[in-house]
N, C-alpha and C positions, 0 to 999 in steps of 0.2 A: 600476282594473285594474292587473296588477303588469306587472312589464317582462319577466312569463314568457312572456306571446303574442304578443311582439315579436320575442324573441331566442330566444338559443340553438341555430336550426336555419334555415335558409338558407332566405330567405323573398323574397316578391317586394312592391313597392309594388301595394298592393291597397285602390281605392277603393271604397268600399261602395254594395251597389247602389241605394239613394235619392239616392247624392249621382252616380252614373255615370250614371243614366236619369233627371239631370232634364231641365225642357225648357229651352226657351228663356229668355235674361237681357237680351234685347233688348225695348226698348220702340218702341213706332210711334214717338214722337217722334225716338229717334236716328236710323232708319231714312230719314223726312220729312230731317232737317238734312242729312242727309250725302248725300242725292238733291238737293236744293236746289243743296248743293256744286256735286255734278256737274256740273248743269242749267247752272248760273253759268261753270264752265269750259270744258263744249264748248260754250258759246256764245260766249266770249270767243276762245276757240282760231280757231272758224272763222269767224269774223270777221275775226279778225288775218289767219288764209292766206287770204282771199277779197277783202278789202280793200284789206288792208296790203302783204301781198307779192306782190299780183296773180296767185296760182296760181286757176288753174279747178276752183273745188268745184261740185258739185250744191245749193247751198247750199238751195235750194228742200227740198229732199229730208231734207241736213241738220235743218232747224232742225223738220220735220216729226217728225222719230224725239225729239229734244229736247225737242220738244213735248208727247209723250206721254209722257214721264217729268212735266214738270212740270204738267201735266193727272192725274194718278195721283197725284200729291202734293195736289194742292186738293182733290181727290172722297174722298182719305183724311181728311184733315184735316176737311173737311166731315162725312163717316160718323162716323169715331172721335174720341174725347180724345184727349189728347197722351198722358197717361197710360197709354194700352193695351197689353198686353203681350203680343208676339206668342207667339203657339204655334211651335214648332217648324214644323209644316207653313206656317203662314202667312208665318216667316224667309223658310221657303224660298223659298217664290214670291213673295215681294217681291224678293231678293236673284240668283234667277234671271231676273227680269224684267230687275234692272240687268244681268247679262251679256248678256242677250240684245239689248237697246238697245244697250250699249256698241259690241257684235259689230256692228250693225246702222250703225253710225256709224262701225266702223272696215271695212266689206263699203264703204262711199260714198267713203274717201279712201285707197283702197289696200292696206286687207289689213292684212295683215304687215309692210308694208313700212311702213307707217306707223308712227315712232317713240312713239307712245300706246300701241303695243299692249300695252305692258307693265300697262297698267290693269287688265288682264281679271283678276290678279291681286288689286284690293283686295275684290271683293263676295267673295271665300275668306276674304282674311283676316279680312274681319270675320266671319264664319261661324265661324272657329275658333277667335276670339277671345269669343263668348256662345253658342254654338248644339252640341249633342250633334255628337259625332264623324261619326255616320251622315249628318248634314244635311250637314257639312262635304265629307265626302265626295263627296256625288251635287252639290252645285257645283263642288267641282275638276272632276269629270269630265267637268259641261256646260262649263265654261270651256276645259278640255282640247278638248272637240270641239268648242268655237266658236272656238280654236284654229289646230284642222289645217284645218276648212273653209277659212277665212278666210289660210290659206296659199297654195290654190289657184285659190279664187271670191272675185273681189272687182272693183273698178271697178279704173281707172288710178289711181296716186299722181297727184296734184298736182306739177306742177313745172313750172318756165319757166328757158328761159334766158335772162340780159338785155342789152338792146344796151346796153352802157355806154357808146357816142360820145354816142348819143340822149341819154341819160337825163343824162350829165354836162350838156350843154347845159340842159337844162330842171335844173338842178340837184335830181334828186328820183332817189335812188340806183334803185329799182325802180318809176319809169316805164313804160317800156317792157318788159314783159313777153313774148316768144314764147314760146308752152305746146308741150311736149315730152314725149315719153316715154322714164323716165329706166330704163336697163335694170338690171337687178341681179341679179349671178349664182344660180344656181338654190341652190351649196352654202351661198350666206349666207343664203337665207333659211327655208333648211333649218337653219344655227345659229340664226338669229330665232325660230322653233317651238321647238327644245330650247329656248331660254333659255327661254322664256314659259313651257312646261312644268313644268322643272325650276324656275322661281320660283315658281309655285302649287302644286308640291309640297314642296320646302325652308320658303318662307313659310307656308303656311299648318302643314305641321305644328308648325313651331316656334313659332306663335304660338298654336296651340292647346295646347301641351306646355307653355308659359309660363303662358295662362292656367287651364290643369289645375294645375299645381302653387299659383299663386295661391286657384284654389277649395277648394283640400284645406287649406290652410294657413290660411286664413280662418273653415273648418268646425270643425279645430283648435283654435284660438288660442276661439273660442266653445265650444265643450266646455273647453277651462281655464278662461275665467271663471264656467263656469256650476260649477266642481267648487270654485274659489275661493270663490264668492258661498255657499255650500252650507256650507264650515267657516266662513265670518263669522257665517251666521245659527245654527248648533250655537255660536258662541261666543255671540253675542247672547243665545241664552237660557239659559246659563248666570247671564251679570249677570245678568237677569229673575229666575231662582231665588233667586240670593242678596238680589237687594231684597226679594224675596217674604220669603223668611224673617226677614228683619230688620223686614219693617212690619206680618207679622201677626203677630207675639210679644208685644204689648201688648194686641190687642184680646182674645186666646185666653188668656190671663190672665187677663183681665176676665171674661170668661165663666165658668172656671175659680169661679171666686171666689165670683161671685154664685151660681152653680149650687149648691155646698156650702151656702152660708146656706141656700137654698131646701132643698135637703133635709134638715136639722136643723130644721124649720120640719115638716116634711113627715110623713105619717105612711106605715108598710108597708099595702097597702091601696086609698091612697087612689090615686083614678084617675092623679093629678097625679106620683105619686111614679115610676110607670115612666118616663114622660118624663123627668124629670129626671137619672133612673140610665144614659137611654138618650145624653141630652146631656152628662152627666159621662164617658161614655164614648168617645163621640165627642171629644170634646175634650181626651182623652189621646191618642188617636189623630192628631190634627192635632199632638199635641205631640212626637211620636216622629216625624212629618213632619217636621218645625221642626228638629228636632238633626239629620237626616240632610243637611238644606238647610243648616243652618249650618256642618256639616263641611268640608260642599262647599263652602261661601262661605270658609271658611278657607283651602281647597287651592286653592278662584278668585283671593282675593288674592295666594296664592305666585306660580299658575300668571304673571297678569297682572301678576307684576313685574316688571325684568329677571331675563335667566338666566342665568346664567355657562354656557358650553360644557359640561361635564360634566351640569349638571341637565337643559341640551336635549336629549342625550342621550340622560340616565335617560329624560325625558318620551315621546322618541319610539320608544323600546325596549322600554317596560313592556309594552305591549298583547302584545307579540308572544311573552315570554317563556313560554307557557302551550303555544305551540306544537310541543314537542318538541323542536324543535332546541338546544342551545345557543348563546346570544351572549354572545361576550367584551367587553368594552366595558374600553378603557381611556382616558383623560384624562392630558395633560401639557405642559409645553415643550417645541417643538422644539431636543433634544440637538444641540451640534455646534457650531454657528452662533455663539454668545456663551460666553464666560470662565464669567458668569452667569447661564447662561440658568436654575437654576429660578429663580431671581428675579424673572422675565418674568410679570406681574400675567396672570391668567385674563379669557383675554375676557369679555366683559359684551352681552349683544344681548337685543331685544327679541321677547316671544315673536309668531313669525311665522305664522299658520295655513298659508300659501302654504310657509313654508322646512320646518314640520311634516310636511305632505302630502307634500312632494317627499321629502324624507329618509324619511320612514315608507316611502314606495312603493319605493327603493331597499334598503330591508331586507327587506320582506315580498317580493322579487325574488328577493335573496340567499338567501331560508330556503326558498325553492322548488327550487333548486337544489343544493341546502349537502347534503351525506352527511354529515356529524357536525359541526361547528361554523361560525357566520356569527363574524367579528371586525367590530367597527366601535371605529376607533381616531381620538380627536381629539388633535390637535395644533394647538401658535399660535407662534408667533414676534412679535418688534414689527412683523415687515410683514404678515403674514396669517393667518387660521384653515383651517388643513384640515382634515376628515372623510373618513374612507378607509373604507369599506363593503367587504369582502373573504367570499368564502365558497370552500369546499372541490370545488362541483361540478366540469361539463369545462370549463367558460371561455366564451368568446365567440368564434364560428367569425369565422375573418377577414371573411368576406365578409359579416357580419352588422356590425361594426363598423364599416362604412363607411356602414349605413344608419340608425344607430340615433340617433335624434333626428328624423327624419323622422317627420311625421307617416300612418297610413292603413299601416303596415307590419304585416301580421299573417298568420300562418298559419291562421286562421280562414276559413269563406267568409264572405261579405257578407251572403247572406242570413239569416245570422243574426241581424242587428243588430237593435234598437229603436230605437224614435224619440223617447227622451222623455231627460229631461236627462241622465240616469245611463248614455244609450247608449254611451258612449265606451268602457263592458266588452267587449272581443272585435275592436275597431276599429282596433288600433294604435297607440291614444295613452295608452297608460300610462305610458312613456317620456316621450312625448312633452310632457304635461302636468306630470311631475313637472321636468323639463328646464326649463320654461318660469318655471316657477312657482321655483325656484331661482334661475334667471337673472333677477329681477325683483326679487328679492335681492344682487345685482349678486354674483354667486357663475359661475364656471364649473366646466366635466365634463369629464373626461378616463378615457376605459375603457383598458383595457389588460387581457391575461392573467398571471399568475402566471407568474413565472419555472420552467424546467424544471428538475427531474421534478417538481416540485408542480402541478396544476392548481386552476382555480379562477377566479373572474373579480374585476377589483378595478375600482372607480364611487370614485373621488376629487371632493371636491367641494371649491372653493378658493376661499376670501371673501380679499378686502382688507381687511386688519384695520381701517382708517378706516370702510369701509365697512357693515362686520360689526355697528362697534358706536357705528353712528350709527343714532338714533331714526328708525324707519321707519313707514311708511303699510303694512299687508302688501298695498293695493291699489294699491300706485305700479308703475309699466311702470318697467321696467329701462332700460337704456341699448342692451342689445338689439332693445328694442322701438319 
């Protein structure tokens, strides 16, 4: 896809509808650990105030609600594998169950006033962190309304005051315990409710905005290797053609050969003689094969040698010349810099299918936009190689240029999209793939508009000349990555 349905026109992040309606990314097993967690904490917790600091819990009551969380864990564990992968509706009623238990354990030691209650916030975030938007949702808002309940219906906090004569004597600092109720004005616990609220809605959005941008960029980043992996295997049988041509040129010879004797042997007539007119025929035809694969095997060994800057160039501009527009293409040293500069030797780099695609995708961009001519201008110096991709259209609206490298950005709907490797057409990542696939080349991008009154839009593309024209893998991750 070119970087025509990305740009140009003010566009919003839009992620496609198979990757916005999938379901759940959670498996029972995280679900089990992180209940186990819990189970481990409020029992440790109310232990410590029941034991340790001699406040008066219902502890009875307690370790009953605790109970049933780690009773829901064995009977899970016993039904399903660890392996199973919850549905969407099953998150939820696993992760609504944790608020409701939590709720039920902070209704026994106080409410609101109990400094745990900020818990009611993690069963959100994890919801927002593997679970569609919609599920995320309808838990804030049990968690919201187990919340305000739990503002105004709850037991007494726990508290005691201590006799410190007593307890110094018996040296054991919370000894003596007298249990009290401790009062706490009505407007702080009215800020206790806002904070809880506003932290399951702060947290969880941002942890679902975090993990949304994660899943789009992962979607990404896998459409570029599947469009990389795609020109290795178009190079791969290239070789394949040119061994072809060079290991059947002996045997089609042979054949050649023996077929003429047989037919000076042969009479007009005889049954035997059509065949053999039919296999002498065939076998100029395999041989007009044969020189078309050898030409090609010629132009394979150019292609697969280094290139110097100017032929990468040629290589990535030909295709496109057929298109009506004109392209300028110029080659040279960058003027200015050195006394000597044309002396400055022509880079030298190895052909990249990955640096191909990306440059090819920022031209076929350019020539979508261009009213009469695209320039693509290379320049080197001894510290870097540039390539400056420039065309005549309106440019790049500001507000597009802040987005562009983002993956899932396109003025298409979603439901357009397909599902099979080549979907990345209409999706946003035309850009984005070529961006990627550049920068893996250890190469960065810089957009910019044409200075006024010229419009137009200019895609610079800027290697480290060490790195330009050192021997590369086209399938090594960059430093970006």
């Amino acid at each position: 896809m070119s970087l025509s349905e990305t740009s140009r026109a003010t566009v919003e992040p839009a992620t496609p509808e198979w990757l916005r309606a999938s379901d759940s990314r959670l498996r029972l097993h995280t679900i089990v650990r992180l209940r186990w967690l819990a189970v481990v904490g409020q029992s440790l917790t109310v232990l410590v105030v029941h034991w340790v600091l001699g406040m008066s819990v219902p502890i009875g009551w307690c370790f009953t609600v605790i109970a049933l969380s780690a009773w829901l864990n064995v009977a899970l564990r016993i039904r399903f594998p660890e392996s199973q992968r919850l549905t969407s509706r099953s998150a939820f009623l696993m992760l609504g169950f944790d608020i409701i238990q939590l709720a039920a354990l902070l209704y026994l030691t106080g409410g609101l006033k109990n400094p745990f209650a900020f818990l009611l916030v993690a069963p959100v975030a994890v919801s927002a962190s593997a679970l569609p938007l919609r599920t995320t949702l309808a838990l804030g808002f049990l968690a919201i309304l187990a919340a305000s309940l739990l503002a105004y219906t709850h037991l007494p906090l726990p508290w005691c005051q201590h006799d410190h004569a007593t307890a110094a004597m018996f040296h054991h600092p919370v000894a003596w315990c007298h249990s009290q109720t401790i009062a706490i004005p009505q407007l702080y616990l009215v800020g206790v409710w806002a904070a809880v609220v506003l932290g399951i809605g702060f947290i969880g959005f941002y942890t679902w905005r975090t993990a949304q941008e994660n899943r789009r960029m992962a979607e990404a980043l896998t459409a570029t290797e599947m469009v990389l992996a795609r020109e290795q295997r178009l190079s791969a049988l290239d070789g394949m053609a040119a061994a072809a041509a060079h290991g059947l040129g002996t045997p089609l010879a042979t054949i050649a050969v023996a077929t003429k004797e047989l037919l000076n042997e042969a009479e007009e007539g005889d049954p035997i003689y059509d065949d053999l007119v039919l296999v002498r025929h065939q076998a100029e035809r395999c041989r007009d094969i044969l020189k078309e694969l050898s030409a090609r095997a010629e132009e394979l060994d150019t292609i697969l040698s280094r290139l110097p800057v100017s032929h990468l160039i040629d290589e990535v501009v030909d295709p496109y010349r057929p298109l009506g527009v004109p392209i300028a293409v110029t080659a040279g040293p960058k003027q200015g810099l050195y006394a000597k500069s044309s002396a400055v030797r022509e880079p030298v780099t190895d052909r990249n299918p990955g640096v191909l695609y990306g440059l090819g995708n920022l031209i076929e961009n350019a020539l979508d936009f261009a009213k009469e001519q695209v320039s693509v201008d290379a320049t080197w110096s001894r510290d870097e190689v540039r390539i400056v991709v420039t065309d005549d259209g309106d440019g790049f609206p500001p507000d597009v240029l802040e987005q562009l490298g983002e993956p899932f950005v396109t003025t298409r709907p979603a439901s357009t999209v397909d599902h099979d490797e080549l979907s990345h057409a209409g999706m946003g990542l035309g850009f984005f793939i070529a961006k990627t696939l550049l920068e893996r080349s250890y190469a960065r991008l810089e957009l910019s508009n044409r200075s006024e009154p010229q419009t137009g839009a200019i895609v610079t593309v800027i290697w480290p000349r060490k790195a330009f024209e050192t021997p590369q893998r086209c399938d090594r991750v960059g430093a970006a990555y």
